[in-house]
Every structure is written in C-alpha cells, then in structure tokens.
C-alpha positions in Angstrom: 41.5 51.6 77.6 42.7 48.4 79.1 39.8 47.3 80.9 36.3 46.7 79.6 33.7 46.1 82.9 30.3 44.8 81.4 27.6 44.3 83.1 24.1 42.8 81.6 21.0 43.8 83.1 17.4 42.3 83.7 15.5 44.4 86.2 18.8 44.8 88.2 17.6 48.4 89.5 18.2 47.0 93.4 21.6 46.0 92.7 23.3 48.9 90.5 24.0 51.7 93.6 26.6 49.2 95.6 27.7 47.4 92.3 28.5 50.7 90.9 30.1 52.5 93.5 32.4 49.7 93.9 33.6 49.7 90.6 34.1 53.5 90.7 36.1 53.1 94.0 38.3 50.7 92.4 42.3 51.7 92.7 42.9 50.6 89.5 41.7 53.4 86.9 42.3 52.2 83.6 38.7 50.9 82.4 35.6 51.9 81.5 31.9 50.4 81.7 29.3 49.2 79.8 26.0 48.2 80.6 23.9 46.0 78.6 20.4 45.9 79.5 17.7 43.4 78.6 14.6 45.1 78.2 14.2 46.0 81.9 10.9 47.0 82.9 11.9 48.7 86.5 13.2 52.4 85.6 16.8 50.9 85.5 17.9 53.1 82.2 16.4 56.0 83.7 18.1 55.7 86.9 22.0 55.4 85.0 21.3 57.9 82.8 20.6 60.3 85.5 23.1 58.9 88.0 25.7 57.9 86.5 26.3 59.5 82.9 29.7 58.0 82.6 28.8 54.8 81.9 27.8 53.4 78.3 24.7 51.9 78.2 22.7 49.8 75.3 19.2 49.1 75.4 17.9 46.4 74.1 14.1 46.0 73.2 13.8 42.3 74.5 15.8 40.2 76.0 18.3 38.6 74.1 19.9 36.7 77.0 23.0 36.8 78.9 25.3 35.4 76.1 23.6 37.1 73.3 24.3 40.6 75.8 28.3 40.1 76.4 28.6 39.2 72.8 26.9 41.9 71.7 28.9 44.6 74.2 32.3 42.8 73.1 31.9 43.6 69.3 30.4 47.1 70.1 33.4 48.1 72.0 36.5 45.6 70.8 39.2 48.3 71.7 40.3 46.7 75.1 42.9 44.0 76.5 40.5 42.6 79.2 36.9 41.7 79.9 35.5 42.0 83.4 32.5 39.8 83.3 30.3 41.2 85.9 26.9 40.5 87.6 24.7 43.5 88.7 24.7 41.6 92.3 28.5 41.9 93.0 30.2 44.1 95.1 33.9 44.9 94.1 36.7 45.3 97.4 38.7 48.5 96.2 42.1 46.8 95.2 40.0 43.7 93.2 40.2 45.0 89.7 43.6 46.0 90.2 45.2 42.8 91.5 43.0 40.7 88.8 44.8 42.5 86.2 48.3 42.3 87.4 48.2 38.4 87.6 46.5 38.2 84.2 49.4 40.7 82.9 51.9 38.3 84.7 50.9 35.3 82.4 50.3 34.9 79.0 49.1 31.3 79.4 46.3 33.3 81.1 42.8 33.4 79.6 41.4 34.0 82.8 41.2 35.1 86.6 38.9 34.8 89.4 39.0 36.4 92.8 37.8 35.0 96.3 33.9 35.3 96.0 32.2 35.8 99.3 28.6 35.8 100.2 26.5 38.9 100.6 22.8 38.5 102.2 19.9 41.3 102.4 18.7 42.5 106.3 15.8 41.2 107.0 14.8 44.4 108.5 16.2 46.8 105.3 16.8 44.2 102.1 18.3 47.9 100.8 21.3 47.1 103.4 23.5 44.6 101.7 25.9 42.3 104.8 29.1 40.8 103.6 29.4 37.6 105.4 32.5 35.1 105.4 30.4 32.6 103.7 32.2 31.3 100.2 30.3 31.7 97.0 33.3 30.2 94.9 36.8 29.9 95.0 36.9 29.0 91.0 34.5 25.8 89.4 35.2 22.4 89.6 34.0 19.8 87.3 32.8 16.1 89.0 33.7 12.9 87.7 29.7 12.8 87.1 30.0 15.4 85.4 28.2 18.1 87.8 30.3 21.5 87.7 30.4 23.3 91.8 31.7 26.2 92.8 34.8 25.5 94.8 33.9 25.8 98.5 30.3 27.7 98.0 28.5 27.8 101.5 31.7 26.8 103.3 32.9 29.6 106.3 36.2 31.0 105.3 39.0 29.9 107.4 41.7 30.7 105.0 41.2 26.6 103.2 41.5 28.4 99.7 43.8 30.5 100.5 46.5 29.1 97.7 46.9 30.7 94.3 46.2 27.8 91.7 45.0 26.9 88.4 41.0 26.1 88.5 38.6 24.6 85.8 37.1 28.2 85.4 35.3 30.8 86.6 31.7 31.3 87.2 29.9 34.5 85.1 29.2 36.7 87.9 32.8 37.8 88.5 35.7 36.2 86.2 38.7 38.9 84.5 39.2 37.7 80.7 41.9 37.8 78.2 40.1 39.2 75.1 42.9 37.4 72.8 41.7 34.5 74.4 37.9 35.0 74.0 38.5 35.8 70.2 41.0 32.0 70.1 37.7 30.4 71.2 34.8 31.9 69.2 32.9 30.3 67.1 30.4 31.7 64.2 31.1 35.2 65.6 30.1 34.4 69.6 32.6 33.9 72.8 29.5 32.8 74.5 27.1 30.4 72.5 23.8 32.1 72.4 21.9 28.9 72.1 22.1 29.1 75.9 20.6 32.2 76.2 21.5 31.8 80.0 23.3 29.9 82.5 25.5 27.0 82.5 27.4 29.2 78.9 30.3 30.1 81.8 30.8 26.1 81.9 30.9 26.0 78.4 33.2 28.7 77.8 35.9 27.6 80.4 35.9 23.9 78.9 36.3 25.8 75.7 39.5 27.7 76.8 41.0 24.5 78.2 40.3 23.2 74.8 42.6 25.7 73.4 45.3 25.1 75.9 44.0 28.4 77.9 45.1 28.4 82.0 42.7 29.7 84.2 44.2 30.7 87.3 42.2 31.8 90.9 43.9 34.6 92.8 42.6 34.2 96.5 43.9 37.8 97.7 41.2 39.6 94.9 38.2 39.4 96.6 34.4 40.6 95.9 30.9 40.1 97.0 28.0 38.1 95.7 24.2 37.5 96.1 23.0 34.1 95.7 19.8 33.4 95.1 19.6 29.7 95.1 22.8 28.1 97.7 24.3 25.4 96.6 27.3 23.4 98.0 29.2 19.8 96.7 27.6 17.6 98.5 24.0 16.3 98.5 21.9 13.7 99.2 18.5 12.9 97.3 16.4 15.0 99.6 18.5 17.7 99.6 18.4 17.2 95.5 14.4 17.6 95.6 14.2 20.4 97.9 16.4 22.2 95.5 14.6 21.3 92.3 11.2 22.1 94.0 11.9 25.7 94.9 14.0 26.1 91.6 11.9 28.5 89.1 10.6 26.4 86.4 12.3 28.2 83.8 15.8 28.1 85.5 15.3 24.2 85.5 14.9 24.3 81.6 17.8 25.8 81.1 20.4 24.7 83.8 19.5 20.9 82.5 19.3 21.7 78.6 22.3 23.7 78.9 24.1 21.0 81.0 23.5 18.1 78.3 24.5 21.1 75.4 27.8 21.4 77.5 28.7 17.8 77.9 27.4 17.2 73.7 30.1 20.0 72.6 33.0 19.6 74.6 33.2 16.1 76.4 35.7 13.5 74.5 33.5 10.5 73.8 36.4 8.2 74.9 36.1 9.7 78.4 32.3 9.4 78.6 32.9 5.6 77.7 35.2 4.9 80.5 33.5 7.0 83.3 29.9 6.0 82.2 29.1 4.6 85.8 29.6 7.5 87.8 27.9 9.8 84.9 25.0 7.3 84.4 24.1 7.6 88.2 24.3 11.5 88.3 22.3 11.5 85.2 19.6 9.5 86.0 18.8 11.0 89.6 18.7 14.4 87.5 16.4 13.0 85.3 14.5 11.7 87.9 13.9 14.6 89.9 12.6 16.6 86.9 10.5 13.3 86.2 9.0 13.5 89.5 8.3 17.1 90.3 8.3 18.8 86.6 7.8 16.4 84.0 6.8 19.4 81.5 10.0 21.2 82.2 11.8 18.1 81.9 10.1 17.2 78.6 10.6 20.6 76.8 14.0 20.2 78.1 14.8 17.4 75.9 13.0 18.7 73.1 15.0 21.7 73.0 18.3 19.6 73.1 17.2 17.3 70.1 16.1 20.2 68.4 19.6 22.1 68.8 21.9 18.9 68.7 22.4 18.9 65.2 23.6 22.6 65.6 25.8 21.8 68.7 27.6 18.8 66.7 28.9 21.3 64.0 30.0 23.5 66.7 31.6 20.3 68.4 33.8 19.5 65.0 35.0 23.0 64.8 35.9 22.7 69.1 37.5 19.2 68.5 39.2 20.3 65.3 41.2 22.7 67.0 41.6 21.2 70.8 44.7 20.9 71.9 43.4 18.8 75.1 43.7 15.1 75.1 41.1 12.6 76.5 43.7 11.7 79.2 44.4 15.3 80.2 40.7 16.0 80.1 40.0 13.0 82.9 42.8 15.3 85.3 39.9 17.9 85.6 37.4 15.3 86.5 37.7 15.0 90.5 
C-alpha cells in the first residue's frame, strides 16, 4: 500500500457520503482508508460499517483530539509511503490523489503537498446538497511578520492568481499529502502531531517543524478539492472585523486557537527573530489579547493558564526541535511576509 487516507471523525455523519465517494472515485488506486472516530454520538460507526465495509475504522471511547487521532492511526497502520491528511468536510476532484502523489514522488526534498482548496457551501433550501463555488479556501499557509499564519488567498474568487506551482510555509490539516519518512524525521516522544494541542493550530506547528528539518513543502495548483468552512477568514482585517470574528467564534475554539498560537511561537520561533521583529508582533499580540480581554476574559484567562501550565513541557520539546534544526534565524525571517 502506498497511500494511507485518514480521516478523524467527531459527529461527522453529514459529511462522510460526498467525502467518501470522492475518495473511492479517485483514479489513483493504490491506498486504503482509515477512519478514526472520536467518540461520535450521531450513528456515524453504524452508518460505515453498513455502507462502507472496506474502510478501517477505530473507535475511540472519548475524544482524544485531532492530534492524539492521526498519531494514533499512523502507528496502527505504519506500512505506507504517504499520509493523506483529510477532513470529513472535503470533497476530492477524481485525478487529486493521483497528481498529489506524483509531485511528492518527483521530489525527495518533499515532506509535503497541497492541492488548490476551493470553497464548498450548503443550499439553503437542502444543506444535504453540497455547491462548489470558485471561492479559495487556501492555496498553502503563510506565516505574517506578526506572526498570524493565513491561508493563502482564502475568500478570494479564483481567477487563476495562484495558479503557479511553488514552495509554501505548509499546509493546512484538512487536505495536505505527507511524506511518512518525513513525519517520522520530526517526531518527538513518539507523536508527529503534539497532542498537547488536542486541536487546531498542531498543522502550524508541524509545518514549522518540517522546515526545521530542512523539509520543502510544495503547493501543486492543478490538484484540486473542496472544503467547508465554518468560520471565513481572509488576510486582511481591521479591528471590527477582528471582534466580529472573536464574538461568533465558539468559546472553546478561542481557547485553543490562542493557547495553541503562543505553544507554536514557544516551540519553534528563534528568540533572535522575536527580538528584531518585536514591533510588528507586539501589535498583533496585544489586539489579540485585547479582544479576548474585552469579549471573553474567562477564555482568555484559562488560556494563559493552560500555556504556563504546559510551557515547561513545550521548552523540552523546543531543545530537542532546536537541537536538530537545520533552519537559521536569518532563513527563518524569509518565511515571515
């Protein structure tokens, strides 16, 4: 088997027919999938075992997280040359799979690739009818001078701007092709992704990882796939738009997305650069800080305890990364944009 798909599940029952049949119409054939679900509540086991008996499945009795589920599915299976990372909410065009893995093969610099991601929204009238749109949902991530990590052109209407094969930060966790040599070069205490994160923001870790290592990830614009959002986002905004977001963020997602944002920066960034380009991350930092301040001080408070809690943790992890980087301060800054 060259190709392990793996897919981690919460209550992703409205999401597994198109998902699934995407995969199964892929051209390339060499693969097979596993699904990892979190202790899903919504008949989601029962509906793959019946439907689709072909597919592996492990069911966990809580949920352990997203990391904690890839990690787990990687040492279960470990027979494989590639990981397809894969969210329940992403729709696979036919030849995707197939051209993901011939650039990967091309390369051995490779530890990733990325297709085009395009939007898909629900009907208003039938939310089971899924409608691709032209709407980007990333093109590869790019990491700010602040130190905010985008997706590459989300929200922007494709006309053809990323259309140029090119080497990216990384990839976001809902669609990204990895090298499992690579994933085993960058482990540390037994996990690719850091289960401290339980969820989100561990894709952002795990590509500043690779480029640690001296890994290339590379976007290949003619692989393309599909991709609900549920919150939009785009490079640009301005304080309102900042609040607006935060307000109609669930409180939980906050917690994580800014814990896991300061984890990120504590384990990977080179102090030296944080020195020289403290202006720019001060700013971004404290209109963070203030928006949680303002509209969820609790979340914003069990935030920070959490970090101070796990920092000791994260600084052993941080010797280990920095022990082993082959990425200088100065290179490091040429991903800052």
């Amino acid at each position: 088997m060259k190709v392990l798909i793996q897919i981690v599940t919460w209550n992703s029952l409205r999401w597994l027919h198109d998902c699934l049949d995407s995969i199964f119409a892929q051209t390339y054939r060499d693969f097979s999938v596993l699904l990892i679900d979190n202790a899903s509540h919504d008949q989601t086991i029962e509906y793959l075992q019946q439907q689709w008996p072909e597919i592996g499945i492990f069911h966990n009795y809580k949920n352990i997280g997203f990391s904690a589920g890839h990690n787990l599915g990687i040492k279960l299976t470990k027979q494989f040359d590639y990981l397809l990372v894969m969210n329940p909410d992403v729709i696979l065009q036919p030849d995707c799979l197939a051209k993901l893995v011939q650039a990967i093969e091309s390369d051995q610099s490779l530890s990733s690739v990325g297709p085009k991601l395009f939007k898909f929204r629900l009907d208003k009238d039938n939310p089971n009818y899924k409608i691709k749109t032209d709407i980007l949902d990333s093109t590869g991530l790019k990491i700010l001078t602040s130190r905010r990590v985008i997706n590459r052109g989300e929200s922007e209407k494709d006309i053809g701007q990323y259309n140029q094969i090119e080497k990216v930060f990384g990839f976001s966790g809902s669609l990204v092709l990895y090298r499992y040599q690579a994933l085993k070069d960058i482990k540390i205490n037994d996990e690719y992704f850091d289960e401290d994160f339980f969820a989100y923001q561990e894709d952002i870790d795990l590509s500043w990882r690779l480029l640690h290592r001296g890994w290339n990830a590379l976007y290949l614009p003619e692989a393309c796939a599909y991709h609900f959002r549920h919150l939009a986002g785009k490079e640009k905004f301005n304080l309102w738009q900042k609040i607006k977001q935060q307000y109609h963020r669930p409180s939980l997602l906050s917690f994580y997305s800014y814990r896991n944002h300061l984890l990120v920066l504590l384990k990977n960034d080179h102090f030296t650069n944080l020195f020289k380009q403290i202006i720019r991350i001060k700013f971004y930092e404290m209109g963070k800080f203030l928006v949680l301040l303002l509209l969820k001080p609790a979340v914003l408070a069990k935030s920070l305890c959490s970090f101070f809690r796990l920092m000791p943790r994260m600084l052993k992890k941080r010797r280990q990364i920095m022990r082993r980087s082959k990425l200088t301060s100065e290179q490091a800054r040429s991903w800052f944009k």
